[in-house]
C-alpha positions as MATLAB code, in Angstrom:
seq = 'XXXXXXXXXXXXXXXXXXXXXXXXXXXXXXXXXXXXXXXXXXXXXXXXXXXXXXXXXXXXXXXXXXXXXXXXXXXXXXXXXXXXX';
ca = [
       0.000    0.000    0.000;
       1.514    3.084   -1.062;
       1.400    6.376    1.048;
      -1.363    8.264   -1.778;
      -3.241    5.573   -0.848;
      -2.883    5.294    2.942;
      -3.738    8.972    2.913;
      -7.526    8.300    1.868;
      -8.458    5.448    3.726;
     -10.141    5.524    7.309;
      -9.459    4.320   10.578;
     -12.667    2.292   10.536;
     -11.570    0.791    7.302;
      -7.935   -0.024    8.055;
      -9.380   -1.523   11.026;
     -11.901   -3.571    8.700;
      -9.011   -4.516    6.707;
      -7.239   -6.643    9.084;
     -10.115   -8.153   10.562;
     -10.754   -9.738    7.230;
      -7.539  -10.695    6.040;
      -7.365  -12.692    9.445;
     -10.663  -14.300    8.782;
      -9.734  -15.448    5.894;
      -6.223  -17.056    7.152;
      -8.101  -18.471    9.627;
     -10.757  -20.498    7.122;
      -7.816  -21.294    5.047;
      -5.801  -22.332    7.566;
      -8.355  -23.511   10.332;
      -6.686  -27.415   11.173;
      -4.875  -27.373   14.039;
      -3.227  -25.019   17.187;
      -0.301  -24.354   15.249;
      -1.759  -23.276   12.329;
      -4.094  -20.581   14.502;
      -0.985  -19.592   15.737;
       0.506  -18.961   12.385;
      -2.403  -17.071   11.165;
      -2.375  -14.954   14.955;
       1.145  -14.041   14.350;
       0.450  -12.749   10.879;
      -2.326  -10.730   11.321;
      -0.184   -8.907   14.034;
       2.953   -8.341   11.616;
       0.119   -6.915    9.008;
      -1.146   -4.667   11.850;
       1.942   -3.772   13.351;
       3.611   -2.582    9.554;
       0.349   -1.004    8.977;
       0.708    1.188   12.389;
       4.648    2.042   11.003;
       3.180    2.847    7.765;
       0.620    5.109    9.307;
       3.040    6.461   11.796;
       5.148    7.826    8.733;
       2.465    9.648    7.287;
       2.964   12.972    6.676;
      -1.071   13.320    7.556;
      -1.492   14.003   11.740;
      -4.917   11.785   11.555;
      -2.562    8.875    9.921;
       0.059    8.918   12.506;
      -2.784    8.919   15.189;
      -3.967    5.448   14.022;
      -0.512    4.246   13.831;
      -0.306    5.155   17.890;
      -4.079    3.939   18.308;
      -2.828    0.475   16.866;
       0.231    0.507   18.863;
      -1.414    1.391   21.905;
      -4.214   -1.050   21.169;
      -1.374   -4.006   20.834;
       0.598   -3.034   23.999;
      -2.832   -3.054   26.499;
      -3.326   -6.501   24.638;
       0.085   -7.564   25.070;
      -0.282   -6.491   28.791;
      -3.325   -8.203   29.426;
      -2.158  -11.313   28.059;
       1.129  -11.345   29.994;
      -1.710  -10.965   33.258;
      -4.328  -13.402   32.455;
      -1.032  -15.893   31.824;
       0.532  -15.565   35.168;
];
């Protein structure tokens, strides 16, 4: 995704975005724990380059979702860490 794009697409719809791409690695790949895993640890790399990519943005709004995704994966990162221990 180039950065002329990036600058016309939403928040709601970048969100959108990755919730479908990870429902559809999940029905593709949907046969087993590791495979879930897979799939988990993809949709977070597309998320995670998609909040760098946003964060680069010339556009204030862009690098706002960048830090709302970023944020977003820290407080799950932190309450996965708790509900492990």
């Amino acid at each position: 995704m180039d950065d002329d794009t990036l600058r016309h697409i939403a928040k709601k719809d970048l969100h959108t975005l990755v919730f479908f791409i990870e429902s559809m690695l999940t029905s593709i790949l949907e046969s087993g724990q590791s495979l879930e895993t897979e799939v988990y640890k993809y949709s977070e790399m597309i998320e995670l380059e998609l909040a760098f990519k946003c964060l680069q943005m010339p556009i204030l709004e862009k690098k706002f979702i960048g830090h709302s995704i970023l944020a977003n994966k820290i407080n799950q990162t932190k309450t996965k860490d708790t509900e492990s221990s």
